[in-house]
N, C-alpha and C positions, 0 to 999 in steps of 0.2 A: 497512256502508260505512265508518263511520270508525274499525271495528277493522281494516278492511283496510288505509285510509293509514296507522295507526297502525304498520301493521306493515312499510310501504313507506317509515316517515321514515326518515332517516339515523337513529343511533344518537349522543350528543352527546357518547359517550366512546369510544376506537377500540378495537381490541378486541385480545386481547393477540397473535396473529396479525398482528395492521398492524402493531403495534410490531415486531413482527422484521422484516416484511416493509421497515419503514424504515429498520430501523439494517443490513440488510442480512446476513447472517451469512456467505455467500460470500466479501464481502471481507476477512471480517479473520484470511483465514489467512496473510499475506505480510507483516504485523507479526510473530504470532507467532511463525510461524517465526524471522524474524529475531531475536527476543527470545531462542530458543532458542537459535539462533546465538552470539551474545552469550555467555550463560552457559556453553557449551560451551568458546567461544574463551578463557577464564579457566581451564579446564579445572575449571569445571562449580563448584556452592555445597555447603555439608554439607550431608550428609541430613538434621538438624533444623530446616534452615529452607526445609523443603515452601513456604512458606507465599510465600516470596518468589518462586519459582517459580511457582507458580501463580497469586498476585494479579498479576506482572508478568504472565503471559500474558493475564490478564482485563483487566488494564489497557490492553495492546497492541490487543487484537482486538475485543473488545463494548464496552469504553469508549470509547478514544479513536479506534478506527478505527470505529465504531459511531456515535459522535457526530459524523464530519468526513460522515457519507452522509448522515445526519438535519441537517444543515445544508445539504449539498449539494442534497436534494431540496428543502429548503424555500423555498432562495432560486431554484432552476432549475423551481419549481411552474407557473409561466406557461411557460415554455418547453416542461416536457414534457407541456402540455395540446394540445399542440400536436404534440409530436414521441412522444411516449407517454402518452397517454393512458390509460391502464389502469395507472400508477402508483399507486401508493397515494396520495398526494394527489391529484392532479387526479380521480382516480375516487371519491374524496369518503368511502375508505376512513378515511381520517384526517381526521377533521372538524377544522372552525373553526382554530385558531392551533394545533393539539396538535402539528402537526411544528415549530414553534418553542419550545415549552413543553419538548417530548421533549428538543431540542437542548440545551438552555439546563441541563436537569436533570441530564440525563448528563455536561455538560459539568462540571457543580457534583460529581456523584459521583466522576469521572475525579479530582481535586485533594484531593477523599480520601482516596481510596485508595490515590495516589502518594505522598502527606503518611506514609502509613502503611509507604510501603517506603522511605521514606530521603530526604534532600535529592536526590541525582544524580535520583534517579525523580520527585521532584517539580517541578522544574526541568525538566529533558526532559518532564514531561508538560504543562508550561505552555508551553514551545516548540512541543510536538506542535499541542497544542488553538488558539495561536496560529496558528497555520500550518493549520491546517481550516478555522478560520472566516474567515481570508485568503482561501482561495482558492474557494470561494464567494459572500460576502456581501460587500457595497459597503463604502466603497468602491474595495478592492484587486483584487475577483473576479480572483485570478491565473488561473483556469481562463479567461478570455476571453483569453488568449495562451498556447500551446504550448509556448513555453520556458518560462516562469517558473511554470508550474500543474504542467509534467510535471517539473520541477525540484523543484518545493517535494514533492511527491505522494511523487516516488522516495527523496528523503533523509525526508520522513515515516515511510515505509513499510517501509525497511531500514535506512539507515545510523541514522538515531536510534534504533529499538530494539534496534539490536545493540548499540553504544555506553554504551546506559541500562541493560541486563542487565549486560554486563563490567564497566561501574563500578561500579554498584549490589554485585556479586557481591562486591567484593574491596575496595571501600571508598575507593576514590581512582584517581587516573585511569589510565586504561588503558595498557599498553604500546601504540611508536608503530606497532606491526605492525598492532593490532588496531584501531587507530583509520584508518588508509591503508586496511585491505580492507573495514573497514564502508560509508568512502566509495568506492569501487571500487565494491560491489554496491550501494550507491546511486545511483551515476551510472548503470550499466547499466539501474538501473532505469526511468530517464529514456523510453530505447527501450521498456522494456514499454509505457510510458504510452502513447507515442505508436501501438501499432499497437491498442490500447483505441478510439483515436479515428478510425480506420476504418470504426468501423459506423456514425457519424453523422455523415460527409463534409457528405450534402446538408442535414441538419438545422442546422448548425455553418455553414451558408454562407448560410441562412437568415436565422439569426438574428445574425450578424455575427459569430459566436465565431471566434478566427483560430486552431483548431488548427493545427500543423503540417503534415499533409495540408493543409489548406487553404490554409496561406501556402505551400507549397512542391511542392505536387501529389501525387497520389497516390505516384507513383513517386519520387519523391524524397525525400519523405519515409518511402516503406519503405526506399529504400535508408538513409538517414539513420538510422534505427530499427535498422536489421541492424548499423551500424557501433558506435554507442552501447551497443550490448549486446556486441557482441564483442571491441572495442578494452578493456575495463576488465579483461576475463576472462582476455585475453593474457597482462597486467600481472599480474594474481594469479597464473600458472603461472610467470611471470617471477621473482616476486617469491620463490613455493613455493621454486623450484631457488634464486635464490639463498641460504633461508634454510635449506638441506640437508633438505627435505621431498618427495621426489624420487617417490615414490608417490602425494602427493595432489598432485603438479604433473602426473604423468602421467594420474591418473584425471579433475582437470579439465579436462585438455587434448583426453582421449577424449570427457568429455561435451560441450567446444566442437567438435570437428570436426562430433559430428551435428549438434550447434545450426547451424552451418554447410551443413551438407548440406539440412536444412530450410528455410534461409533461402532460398537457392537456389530450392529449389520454390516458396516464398512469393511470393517477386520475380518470378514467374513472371506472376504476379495475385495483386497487394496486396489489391485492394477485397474479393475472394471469398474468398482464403484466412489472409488476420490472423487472423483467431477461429482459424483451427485451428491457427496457429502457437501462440497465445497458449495454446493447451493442451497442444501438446504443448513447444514449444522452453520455456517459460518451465517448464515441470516441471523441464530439464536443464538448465535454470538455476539454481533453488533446490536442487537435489542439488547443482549445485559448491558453493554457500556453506556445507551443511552439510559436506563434505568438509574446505573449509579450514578452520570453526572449528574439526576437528578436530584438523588438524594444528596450527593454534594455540595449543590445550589441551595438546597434548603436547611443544610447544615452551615451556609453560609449568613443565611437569612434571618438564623435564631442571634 
């Protein structure tokens, strides 16, 4: 009998499974891309320094977007005992303080290794990690308001690692083309957030969180989501033609019309069909940005 509770306690260290499961690895492909972005729009680093390419993308995606979900879960751990349950903490996957511990470690390695790719990346990556633990943990939690969580989240998530690649890449600061479209695809990003916060309307009205659906109703705030992601896109195809890049202004303008055509069907039913926008419009979304950094890089090139 007590080799069997022995074998029903918790475990007192979590196991290296939890830890992914906390830092999340789904999310942190919308840094790197954007990082990629970035170095692109500079029209790309030599090939002897693999290194800064690839520590920036580990910096972007398993550091610092890795570290802002392990903070995320740890201070939202009462919450999702409630509204998910089968989290890795509240399901007691990750025992005792270890999604604090994890936080706090990663956070310390992310300053690292940013320290290692240069001032610009270490600085953006103490603005990044700032802006995690903001919106999160007390007492800022910008996630408990829609505009200031899905603000800080989209310029996290693209416009700063696009910015911290281009600079980093070329060693001072970027032209002001590259710096307008990174916040462009940061602002759009704003609208991705907000249709993320469609699957926990009634959770989110629970617990007092005022997302956007929730300050502004379902319907209102899709349409408000569809305007945020398409109003920034416009401007970039605007911006393509006026800067004589006339084939990545028509190939982003083809991939808004479908984002277009989908939104359409979304707004149809917000609450049911977000997730499926969020899979497929946000794909044709991430294609225009890598499209313009390209035209960027070759506008860099002339």
């Amino acid at each position: 009998m007590s080799d069997l509770r022995a074998l029903q306690r918790p475990s007192p260290v979590p196991t290296p499974g939890a830890v992914l499961a906390l830092l999340k690895p789904i999310t942190w492909f919308p840094p790197m891309w954007a990082y990629a972005c970035g170095i692109v729009s500079v029209g790309g680093v030599a090939t002897e320094r693999w290194w800064f390419v690839v520590g920036g993308i580990l910096l972007a995606g398993p550091l610092i977007c890795g570290t802002s979900q392990a903070v995320n879960d740890w201070f939202d751990r009462h919450v999702d005992a409630i509204n998910e349950p089968d989290r890795v903490i509240p399901s007691g996957r990750m025992p005792g303080r270890w999604g604090l511990w994890i936080a706090i470690a990663t956070s310390a390695l992310s300053l690292i290794v940013a320290a290692l790719l240069g001032k610009w990346v270490f600085w953006a990556a103490v603005v990044g990690l700032t802006l995690a633990w903001a919106y999160s943990a007390p007492p800022f939690r910008l996630k408990q308001n829609g505009w200031w969580g899905n603000a800080a989240v989209g310029f996290s998530y693209e416009s700063l690692p696009w910015f911290t690649a281009a600079a980093a890449a070329i060693g001072t600061l970027p032209r002001p083309e590259i710096i307008i479209i990174a916040l462009l695809y940061g602002l759009g990003a704003h609208g991705i957030m907000t249709l993320n916060d469609f699957k926990a309307v009634t959770g989110d009205q629970r617990m007092g969180i005022a997302s956007l659906p929730v300050q502004l109703g379902v319907d209102n705030a899709a349409r408000l989501a569809c305007a945020v992601m398409a109003v920034p896109q416009f401007a970039v195809v605007a911006l393509l033609v006026i800067w004589g890049q006339y084939w990545a202004a028509g190939a982003v303008a083809t991939l808004l019309a479908v984002q277009i055509g989908c939104m359409i069907h979304m707004l149809a039913d917000p609450r049911q069909r977000a997730v499926w926008y969020s899979a497929v419009g946000v794909g044709l979304y991430v294609c225009g940005m890598m499209i313009t950094a390209v035209a960027l890089g070759m506008m860099a090139a002339v």
